[in-house]
N, CA and C atoms as an extended XYZ file, in Angstrom:
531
Properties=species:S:1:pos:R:3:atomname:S:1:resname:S:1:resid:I:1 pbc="F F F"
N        34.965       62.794      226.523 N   UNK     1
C        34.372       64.043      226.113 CA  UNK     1
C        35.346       65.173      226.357 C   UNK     1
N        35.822       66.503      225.469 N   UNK     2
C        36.763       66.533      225.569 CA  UNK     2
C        35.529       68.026      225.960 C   UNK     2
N        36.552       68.236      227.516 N   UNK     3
C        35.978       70.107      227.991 CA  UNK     3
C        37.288       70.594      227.827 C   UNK     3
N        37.268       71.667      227.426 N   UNK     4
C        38.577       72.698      227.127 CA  UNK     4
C        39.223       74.083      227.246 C   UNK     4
N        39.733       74.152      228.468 N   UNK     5
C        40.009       75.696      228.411 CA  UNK     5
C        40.757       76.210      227.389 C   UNK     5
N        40.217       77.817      227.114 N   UNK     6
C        40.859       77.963      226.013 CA  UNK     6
C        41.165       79.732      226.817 C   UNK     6
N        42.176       80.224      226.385 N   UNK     7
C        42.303       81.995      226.784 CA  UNK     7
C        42.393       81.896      228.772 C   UNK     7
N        42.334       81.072      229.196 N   UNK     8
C        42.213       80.778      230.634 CA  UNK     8
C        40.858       81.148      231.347 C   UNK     8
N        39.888       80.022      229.947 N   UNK     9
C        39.035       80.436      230.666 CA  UNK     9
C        38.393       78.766      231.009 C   UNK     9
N        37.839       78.547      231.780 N   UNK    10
C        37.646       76.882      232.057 CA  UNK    10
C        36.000       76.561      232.062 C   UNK    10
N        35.183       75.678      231.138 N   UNK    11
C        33.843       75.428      230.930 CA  UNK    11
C        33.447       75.159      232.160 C   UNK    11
N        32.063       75.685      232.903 N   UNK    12
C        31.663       75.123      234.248 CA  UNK    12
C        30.659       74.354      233.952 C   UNK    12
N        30.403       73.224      234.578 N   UNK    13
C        29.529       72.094      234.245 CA  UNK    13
C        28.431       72.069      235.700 C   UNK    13
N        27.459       72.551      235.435 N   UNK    14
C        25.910       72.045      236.401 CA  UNK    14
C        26.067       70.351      236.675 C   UNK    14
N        25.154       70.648      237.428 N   UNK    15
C        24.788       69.302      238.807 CA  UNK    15
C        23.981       68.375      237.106 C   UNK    15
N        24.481       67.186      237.587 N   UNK    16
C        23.451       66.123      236.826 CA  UNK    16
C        23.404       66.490      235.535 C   UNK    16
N        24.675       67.011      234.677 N   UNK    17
C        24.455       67.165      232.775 CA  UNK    17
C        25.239       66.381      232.153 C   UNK    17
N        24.380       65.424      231.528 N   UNK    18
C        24.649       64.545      230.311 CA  UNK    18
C        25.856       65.054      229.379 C   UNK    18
N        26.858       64.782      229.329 N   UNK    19
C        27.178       65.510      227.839 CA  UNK    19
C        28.629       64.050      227.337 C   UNK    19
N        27.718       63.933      225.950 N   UNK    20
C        28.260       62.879      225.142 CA  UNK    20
C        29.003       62.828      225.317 C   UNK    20
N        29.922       61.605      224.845 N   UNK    21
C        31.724       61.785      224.951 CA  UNK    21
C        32.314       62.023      223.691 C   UNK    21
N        31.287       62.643      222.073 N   UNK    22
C        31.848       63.085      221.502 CA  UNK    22
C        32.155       64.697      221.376 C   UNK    22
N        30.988       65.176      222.580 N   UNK    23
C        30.918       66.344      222.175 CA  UNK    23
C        31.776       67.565      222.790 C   UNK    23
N        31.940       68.489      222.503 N   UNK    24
C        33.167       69.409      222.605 CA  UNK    24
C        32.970       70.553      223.315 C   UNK    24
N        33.381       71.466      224.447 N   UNK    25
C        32.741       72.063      225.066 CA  UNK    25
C        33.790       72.820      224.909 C   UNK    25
N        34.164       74.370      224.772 N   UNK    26
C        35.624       75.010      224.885 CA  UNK    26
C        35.734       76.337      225.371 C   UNK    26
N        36.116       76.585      226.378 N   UNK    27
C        36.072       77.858      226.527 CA  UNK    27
C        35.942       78.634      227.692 C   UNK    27
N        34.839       79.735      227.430 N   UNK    28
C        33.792       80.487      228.412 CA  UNK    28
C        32.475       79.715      227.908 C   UNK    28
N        32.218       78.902      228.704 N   UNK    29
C        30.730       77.794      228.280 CA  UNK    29
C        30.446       77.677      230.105 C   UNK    29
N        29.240       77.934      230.098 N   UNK    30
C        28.279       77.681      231.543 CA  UNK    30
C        26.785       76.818      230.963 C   UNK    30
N        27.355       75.540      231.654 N   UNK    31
C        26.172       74.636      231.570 CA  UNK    31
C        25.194       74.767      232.683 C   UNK    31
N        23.763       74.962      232.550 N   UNK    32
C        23.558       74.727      233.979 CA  UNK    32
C        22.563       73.452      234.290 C   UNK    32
N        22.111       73.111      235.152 N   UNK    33
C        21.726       72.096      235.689 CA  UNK    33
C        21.023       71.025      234.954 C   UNK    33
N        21.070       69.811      235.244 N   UNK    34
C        19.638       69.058      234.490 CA  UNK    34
C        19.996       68.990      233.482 C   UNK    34
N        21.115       69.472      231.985 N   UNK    35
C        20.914       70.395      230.982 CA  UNK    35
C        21.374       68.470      230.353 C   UNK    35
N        21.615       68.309      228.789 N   UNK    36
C        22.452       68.012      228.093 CA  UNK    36
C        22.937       68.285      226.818 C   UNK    36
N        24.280       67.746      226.735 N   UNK    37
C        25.039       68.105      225.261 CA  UNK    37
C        24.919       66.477      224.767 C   UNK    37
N        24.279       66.618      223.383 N   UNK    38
C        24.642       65.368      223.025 CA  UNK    38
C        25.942       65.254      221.533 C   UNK    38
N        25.595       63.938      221.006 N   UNK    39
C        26.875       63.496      220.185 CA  UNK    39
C        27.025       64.630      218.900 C   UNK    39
N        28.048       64.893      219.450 N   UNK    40
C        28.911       65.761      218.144 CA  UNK    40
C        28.911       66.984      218.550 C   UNK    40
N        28.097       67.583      219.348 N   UNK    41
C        27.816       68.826      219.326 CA  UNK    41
C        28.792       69.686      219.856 C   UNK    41
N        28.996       71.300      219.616 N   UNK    42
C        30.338       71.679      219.712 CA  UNK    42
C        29.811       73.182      220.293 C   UNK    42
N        30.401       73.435      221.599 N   UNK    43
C        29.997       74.920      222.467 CA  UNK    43
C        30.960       75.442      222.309 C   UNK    43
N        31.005       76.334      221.371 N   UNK    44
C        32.938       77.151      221.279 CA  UNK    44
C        32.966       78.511      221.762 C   UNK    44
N        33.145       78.607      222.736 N   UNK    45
C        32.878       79.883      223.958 CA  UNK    45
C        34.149       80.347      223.755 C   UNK    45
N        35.211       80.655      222.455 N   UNK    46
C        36.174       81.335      222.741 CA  UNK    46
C        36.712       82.956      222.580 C   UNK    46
N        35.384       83.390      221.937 N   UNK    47
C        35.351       85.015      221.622 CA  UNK    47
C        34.518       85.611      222.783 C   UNK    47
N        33.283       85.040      223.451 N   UNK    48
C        32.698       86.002      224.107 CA  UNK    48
C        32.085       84.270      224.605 C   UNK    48
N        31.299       84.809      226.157 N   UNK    49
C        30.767       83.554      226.516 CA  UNK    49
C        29.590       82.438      225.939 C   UNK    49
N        28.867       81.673      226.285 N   UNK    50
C        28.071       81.258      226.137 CA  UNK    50
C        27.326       80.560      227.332 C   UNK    50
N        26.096       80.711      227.842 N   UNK    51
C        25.201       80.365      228.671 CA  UNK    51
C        24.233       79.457      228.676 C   UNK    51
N        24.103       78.299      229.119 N   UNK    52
C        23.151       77.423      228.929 CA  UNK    52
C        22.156       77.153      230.134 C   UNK    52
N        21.179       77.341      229.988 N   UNK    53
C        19.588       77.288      230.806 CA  UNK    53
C        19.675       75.247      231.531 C   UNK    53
N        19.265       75.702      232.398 N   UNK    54
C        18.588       74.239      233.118 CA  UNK    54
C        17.853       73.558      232.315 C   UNK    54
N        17.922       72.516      232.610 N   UNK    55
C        16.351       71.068      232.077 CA  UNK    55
C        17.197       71.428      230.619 C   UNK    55
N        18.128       71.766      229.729 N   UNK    56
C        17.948       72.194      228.183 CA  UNK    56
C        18.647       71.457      227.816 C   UNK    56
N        18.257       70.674      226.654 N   UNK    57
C        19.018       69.881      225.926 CA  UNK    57
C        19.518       70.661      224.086 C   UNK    57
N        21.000       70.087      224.214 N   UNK    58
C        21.621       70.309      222.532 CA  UNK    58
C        21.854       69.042      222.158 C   UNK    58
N        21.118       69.024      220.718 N   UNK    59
C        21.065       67.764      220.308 CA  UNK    59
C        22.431       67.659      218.833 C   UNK    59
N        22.335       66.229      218.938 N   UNK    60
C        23.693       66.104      217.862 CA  UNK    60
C        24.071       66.761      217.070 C   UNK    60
N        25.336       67.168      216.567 N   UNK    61
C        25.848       67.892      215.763 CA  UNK    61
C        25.305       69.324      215.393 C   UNK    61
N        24.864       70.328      216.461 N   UNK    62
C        24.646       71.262      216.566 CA  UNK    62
C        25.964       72.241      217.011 C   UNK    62
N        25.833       72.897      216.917 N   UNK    63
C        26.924       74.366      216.977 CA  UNK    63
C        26.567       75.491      216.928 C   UNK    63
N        27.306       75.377      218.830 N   UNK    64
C        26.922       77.313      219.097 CA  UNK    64
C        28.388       77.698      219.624 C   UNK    64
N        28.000       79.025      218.676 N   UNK    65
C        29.684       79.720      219.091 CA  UNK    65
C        29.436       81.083      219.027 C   UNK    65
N        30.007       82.068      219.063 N   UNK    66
C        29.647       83.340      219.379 CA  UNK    66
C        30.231       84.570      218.625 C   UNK    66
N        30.243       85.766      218.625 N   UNK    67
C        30.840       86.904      218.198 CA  UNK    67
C        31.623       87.168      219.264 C   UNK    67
N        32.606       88.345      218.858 N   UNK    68
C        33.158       88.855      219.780 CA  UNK    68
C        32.485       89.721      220.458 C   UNK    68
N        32.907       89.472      221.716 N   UNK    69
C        32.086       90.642      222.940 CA  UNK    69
C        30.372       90.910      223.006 C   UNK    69
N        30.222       89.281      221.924 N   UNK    70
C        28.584       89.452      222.370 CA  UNK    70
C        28.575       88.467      222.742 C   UNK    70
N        27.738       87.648      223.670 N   UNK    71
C        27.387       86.429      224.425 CA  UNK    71
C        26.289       85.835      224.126 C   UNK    71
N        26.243       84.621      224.254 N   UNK    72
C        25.244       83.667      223.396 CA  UNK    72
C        24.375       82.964      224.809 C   UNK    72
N        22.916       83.172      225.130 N   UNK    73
C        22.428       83.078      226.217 CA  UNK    73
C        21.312       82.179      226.115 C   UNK    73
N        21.478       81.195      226.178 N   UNK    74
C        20.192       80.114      226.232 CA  UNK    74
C        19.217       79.715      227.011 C   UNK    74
N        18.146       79.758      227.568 N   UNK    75
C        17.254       79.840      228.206 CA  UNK    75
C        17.274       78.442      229.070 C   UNK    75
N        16.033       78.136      229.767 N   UNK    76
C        15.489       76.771      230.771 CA  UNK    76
C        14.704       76.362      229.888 C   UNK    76
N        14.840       75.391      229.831 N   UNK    77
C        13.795       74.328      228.886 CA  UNK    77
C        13.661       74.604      227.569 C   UNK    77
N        15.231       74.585      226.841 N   UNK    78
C        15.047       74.695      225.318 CA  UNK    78
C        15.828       73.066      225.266 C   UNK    78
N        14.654       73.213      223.353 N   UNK    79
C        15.052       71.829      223.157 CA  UNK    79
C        15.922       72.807      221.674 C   UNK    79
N        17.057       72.246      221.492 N   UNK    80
C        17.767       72.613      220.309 CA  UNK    80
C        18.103       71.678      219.534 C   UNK    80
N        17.553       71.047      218.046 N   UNK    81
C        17.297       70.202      217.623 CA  UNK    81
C        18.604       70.120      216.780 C   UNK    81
N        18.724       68.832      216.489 N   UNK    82
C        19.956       68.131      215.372 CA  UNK    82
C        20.176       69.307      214.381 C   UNK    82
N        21.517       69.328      214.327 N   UNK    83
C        22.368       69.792      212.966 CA  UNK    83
C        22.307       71.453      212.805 C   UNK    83
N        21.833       71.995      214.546 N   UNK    84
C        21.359       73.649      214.254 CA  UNK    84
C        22.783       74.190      214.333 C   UNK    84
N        23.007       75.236      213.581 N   UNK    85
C        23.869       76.332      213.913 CA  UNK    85
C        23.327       77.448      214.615 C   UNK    85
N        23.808       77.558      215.881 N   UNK    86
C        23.454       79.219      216.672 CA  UNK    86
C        24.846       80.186      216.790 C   UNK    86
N        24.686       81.160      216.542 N   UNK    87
C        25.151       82.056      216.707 CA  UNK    87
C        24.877       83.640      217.043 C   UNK    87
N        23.895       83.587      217.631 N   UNK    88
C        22.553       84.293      217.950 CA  UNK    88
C        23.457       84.676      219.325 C   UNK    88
N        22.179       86.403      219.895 N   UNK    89
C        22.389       86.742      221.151 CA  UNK    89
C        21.471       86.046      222.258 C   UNK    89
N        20.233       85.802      221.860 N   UNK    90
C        19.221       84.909      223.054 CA  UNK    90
C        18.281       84.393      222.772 C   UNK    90
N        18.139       83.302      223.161 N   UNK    91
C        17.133       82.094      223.305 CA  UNK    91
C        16.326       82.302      224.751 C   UNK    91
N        15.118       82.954      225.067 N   UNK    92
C        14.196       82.628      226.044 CA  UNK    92
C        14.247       81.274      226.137 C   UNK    92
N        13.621       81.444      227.504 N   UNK    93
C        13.033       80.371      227.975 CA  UNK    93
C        11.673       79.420      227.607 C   UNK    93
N        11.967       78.277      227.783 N   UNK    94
C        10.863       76.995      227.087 CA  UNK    94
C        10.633       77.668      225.439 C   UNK    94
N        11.537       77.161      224.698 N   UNK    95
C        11.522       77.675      223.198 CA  UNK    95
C        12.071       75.979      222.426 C   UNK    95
N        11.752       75.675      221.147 N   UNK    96
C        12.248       74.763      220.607 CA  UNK    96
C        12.708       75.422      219.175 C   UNK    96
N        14.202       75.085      218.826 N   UNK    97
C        15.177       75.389      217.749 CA  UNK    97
C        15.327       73.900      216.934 C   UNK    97
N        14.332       73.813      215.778 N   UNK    98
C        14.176       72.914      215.216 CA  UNK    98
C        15.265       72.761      214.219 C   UNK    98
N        15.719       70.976      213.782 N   UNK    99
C        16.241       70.379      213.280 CA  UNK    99
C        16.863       71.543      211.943 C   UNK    99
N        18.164       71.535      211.850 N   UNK   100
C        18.592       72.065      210.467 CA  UNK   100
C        18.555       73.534      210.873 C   UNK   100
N        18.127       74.298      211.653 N   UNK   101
C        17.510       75.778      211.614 CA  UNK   101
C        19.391       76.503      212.007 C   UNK   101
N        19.145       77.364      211.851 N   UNK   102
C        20.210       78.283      211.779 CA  UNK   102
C        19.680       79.985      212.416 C   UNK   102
N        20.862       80.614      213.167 N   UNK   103
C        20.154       81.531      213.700 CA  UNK   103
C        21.417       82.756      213.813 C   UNK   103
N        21.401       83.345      212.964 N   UNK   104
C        22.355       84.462      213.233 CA  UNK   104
C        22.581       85.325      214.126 C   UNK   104
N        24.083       85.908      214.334 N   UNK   105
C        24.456       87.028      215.078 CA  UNK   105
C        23.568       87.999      215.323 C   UNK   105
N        23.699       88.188      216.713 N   UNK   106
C        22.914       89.659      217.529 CA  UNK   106
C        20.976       89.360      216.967 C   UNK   106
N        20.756       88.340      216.843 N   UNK   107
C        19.540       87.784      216.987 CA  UNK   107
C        18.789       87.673      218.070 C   UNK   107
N        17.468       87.297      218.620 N   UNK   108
C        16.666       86.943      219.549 CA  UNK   108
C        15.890       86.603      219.212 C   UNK   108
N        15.276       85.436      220.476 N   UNK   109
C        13.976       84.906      220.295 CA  UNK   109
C        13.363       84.633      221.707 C   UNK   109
N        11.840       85.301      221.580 N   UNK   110
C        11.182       85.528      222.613 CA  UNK   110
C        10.800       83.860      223.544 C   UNK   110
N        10.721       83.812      224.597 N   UNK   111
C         9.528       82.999      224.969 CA  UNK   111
C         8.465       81.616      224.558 C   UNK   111
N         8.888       80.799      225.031 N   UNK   112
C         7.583       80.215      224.850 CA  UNK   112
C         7.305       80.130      223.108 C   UNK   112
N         8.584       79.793      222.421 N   UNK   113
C         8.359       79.865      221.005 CA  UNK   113
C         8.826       79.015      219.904 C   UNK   113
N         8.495       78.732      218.929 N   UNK   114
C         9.070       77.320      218.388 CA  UNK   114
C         9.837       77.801      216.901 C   UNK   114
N        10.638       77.612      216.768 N   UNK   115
C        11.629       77.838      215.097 CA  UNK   115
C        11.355       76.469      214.563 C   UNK   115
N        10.547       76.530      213.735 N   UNK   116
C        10.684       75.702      212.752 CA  UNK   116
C        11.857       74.340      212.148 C   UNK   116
N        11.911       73.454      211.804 N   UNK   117
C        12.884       72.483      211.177 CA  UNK   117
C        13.513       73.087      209.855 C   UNK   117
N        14.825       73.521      209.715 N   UNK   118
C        15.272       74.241      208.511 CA  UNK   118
C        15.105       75.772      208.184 C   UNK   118
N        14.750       76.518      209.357 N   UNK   119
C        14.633       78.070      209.435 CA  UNK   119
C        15.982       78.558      209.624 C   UNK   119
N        15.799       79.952      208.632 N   UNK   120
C        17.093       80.511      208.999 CA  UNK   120
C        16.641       82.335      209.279 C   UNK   120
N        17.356       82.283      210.524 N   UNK   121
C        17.124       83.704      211.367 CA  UNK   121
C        18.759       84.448      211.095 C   UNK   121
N        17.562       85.292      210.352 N   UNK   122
C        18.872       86.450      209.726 CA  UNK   122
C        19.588       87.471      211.115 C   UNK   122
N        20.943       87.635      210.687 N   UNK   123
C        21.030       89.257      211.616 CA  UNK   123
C        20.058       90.090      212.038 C   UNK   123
N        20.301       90.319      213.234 N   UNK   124
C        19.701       91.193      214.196 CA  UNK   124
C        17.815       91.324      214.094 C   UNK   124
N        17.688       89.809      213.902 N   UNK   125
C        16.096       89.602      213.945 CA  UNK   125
C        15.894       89.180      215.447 C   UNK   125
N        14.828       90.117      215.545 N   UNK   126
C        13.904       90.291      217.243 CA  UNK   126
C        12.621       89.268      216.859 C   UNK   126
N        12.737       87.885      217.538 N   UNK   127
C        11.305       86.976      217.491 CA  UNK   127
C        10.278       87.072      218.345 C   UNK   127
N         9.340       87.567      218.091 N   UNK   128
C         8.618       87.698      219.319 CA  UNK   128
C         8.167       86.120      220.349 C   UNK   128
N         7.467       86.381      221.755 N   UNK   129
C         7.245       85.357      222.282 CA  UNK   129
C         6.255       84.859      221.795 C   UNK   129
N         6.339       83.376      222.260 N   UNK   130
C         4.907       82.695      221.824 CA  UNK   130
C         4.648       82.736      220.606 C   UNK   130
N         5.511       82.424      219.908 N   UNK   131
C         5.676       82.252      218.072 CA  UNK   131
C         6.024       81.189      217.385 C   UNK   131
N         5.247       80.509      216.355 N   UNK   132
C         5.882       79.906      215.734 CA  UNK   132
C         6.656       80.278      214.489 C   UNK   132
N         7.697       80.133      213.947 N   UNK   133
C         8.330       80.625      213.061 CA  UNK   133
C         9.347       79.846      212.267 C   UNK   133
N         8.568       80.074      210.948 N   UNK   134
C         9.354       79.107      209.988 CA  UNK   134
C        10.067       79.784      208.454 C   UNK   134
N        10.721       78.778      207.975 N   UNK   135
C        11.336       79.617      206.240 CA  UNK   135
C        12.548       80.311      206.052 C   UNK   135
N        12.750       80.018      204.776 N   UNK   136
C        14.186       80.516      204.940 CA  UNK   136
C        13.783       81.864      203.622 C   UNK   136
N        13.883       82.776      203.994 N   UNK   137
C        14.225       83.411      205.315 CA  UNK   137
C        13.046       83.505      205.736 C   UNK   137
N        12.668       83.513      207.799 N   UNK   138
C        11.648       83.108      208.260 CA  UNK   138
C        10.661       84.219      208.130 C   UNK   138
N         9.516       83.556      208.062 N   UNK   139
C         8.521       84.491      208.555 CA  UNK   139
C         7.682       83.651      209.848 C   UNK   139
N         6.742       85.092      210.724 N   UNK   140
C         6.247       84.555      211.979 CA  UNK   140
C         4.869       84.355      210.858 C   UNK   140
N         4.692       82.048      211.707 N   UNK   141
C         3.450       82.080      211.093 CA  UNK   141
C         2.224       82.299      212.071 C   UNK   141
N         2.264       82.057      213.517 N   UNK   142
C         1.061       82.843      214.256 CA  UNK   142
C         1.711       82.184      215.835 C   UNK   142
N         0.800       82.474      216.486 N   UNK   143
C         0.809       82.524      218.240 CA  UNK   143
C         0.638       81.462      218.015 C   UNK   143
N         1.696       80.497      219.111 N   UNK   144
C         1.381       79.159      220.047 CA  UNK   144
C         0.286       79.425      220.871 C   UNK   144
N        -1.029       78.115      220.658 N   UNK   145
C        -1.616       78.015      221.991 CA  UNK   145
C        -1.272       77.445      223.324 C   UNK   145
N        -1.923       77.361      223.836 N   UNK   146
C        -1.596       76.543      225.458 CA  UNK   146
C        -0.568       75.731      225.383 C   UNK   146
N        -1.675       74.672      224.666 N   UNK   147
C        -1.531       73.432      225.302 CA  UNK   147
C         0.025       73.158      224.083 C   UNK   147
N         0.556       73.745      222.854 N   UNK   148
C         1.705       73.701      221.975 CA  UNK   148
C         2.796       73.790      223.344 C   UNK   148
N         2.149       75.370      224.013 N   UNK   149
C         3.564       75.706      224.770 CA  UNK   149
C         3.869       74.742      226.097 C   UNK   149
N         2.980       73.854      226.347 N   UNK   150
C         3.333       72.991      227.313 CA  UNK   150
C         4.187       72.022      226.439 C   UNK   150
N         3.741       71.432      225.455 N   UNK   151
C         4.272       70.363      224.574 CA  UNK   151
C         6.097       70.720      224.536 C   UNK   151
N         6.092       71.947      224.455 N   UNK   152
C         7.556       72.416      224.217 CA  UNK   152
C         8.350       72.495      225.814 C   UNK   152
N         7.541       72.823      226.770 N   UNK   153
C         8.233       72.538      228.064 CA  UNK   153
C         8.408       71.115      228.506 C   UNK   153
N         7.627       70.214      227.912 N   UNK   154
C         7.499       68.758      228.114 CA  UNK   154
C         8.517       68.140      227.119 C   UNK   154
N         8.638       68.445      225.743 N   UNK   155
C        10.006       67.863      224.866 CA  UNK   155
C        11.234       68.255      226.226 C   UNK   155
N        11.528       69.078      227.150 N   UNK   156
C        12.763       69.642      227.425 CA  UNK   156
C        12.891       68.473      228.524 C   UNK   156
N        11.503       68.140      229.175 N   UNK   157
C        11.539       66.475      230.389 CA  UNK   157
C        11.875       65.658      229.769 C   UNK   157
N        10.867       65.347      228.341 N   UNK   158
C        11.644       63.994      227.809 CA  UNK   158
C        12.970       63.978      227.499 C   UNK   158
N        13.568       65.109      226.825 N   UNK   159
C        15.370       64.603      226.954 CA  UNK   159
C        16.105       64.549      228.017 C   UNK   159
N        15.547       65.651      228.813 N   UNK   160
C        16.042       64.740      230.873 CA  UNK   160
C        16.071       63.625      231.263 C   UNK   160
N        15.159       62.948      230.856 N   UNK   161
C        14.778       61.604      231.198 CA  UNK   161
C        15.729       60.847      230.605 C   UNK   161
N        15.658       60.723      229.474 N   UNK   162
C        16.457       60.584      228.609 CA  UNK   162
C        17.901       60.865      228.586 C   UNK   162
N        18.352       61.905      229.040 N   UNK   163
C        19.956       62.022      229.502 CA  UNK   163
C        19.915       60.677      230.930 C   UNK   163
N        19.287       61.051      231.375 N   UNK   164
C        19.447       60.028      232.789 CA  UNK   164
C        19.386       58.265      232.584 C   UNK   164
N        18.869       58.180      231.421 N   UNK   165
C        19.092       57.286      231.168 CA  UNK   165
C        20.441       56.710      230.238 C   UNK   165
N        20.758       57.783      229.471 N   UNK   166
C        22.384       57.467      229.198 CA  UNK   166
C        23.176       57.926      230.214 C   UNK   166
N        22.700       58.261      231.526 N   UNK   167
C        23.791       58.619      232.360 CA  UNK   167
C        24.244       57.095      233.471 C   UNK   167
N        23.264       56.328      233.710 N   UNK   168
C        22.625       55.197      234.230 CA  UNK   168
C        23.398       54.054      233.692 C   UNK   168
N        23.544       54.462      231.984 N   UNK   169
C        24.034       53.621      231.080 CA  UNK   169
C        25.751       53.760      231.062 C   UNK   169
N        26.101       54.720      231.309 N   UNK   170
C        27.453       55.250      231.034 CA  UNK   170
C        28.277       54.262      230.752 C   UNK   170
N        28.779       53.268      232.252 N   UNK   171
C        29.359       52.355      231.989 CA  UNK   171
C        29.416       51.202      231.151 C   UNK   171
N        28.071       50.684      230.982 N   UNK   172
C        27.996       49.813      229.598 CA  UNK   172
C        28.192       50.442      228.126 C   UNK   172
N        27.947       51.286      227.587 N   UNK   173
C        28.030       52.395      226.484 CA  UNK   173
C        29.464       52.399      226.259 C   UNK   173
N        30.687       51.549      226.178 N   UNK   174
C        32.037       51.682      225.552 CA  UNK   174
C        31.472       50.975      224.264 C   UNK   174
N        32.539       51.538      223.100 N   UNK   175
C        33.281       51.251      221.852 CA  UNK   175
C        32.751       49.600      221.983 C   UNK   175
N        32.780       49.058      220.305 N   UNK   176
C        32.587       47.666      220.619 CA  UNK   176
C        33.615       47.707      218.803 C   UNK   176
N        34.628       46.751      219.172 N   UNK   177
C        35.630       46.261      217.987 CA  UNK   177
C        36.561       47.181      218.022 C   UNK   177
């Protein structure tokens, strides 16, 4: 897995994080605890930093990279689903960034909130918390209840679990041919 300083700045890696051995970490990148990066996925922290929340998993071939002199800040218990592009200013905490979705510069998203599979969040859109939000371009379709916003703090255990179990695995998991 290739981590990479880039500008002299060196990726810091949290206690206990999974991160594939395809995936690419470069920069100013702060993982923090519990978290994982999985296959393909690419943290390019070389214009301004990027921050990653505890328990949070990035799933394959996703990509977050940043503007200059703005910082890309990811919350505790986000699940960030396959094939997303972020380039956004913040991701609250316990939020899910569904499959395909895309999220532009100097963006936010509140809390406790779910983006849709294939949403795209234009410039300098403010999401409120506790939202679901879908469409390209998105609109908010209403308030998460309860028991949704537990579901979304609970996706962020199952890929914990789940990192720990490819972490368990590590050594058997080489190349085969």
């Amino acid at each position: 897995m290739p981590i990479i300083s880039f500008d002299g700045k060196t990726p810091k890696i949290g206690k206990n994080v999974f991160i594939a051995q395809t995936a690419v970490i470069i920069g100013d990148v702060t993982i923090g605890d519990n978290s994982s990066i999985w296959y393909n996925a690419v943290l390019r922290g070389d214009m301004s930093s990027i921050v990653v929340g505890q328990y949070t998993n990035i799933q394959d071939n996703t990509t977050i990279h940043v503007m200059k002199n703005r910082s890309t800040i990811i919350g505790d218990y986000v699940t960030i689903g396959h094939n997303t592009v972020l380039h956004c200013d913040q991701i609250a905490n316990n939020c899910i960034i569904g499959m395909g979705s895309i999220m532009l510069g100097m963006s936010t998203l509140g809390e406790n909130s779910l983006i849709m599979p294939g949403t795209l969040i234009p410039l300098n859109a403010k999401l409120p918390a506790n939202s679901i939000i879908s469409g390209s371009p998105y609109k908010i379709d209403r308030k998460l209840h309860e028991d949704e916003i537990e579901a979304i703090h609970q996706s962020a255990h199952n890929y914990h679990s789940l990192a720990k179990m490819y972490q368990l695995q590590k050594q058997e998991m080489q190349p085969i041919g």
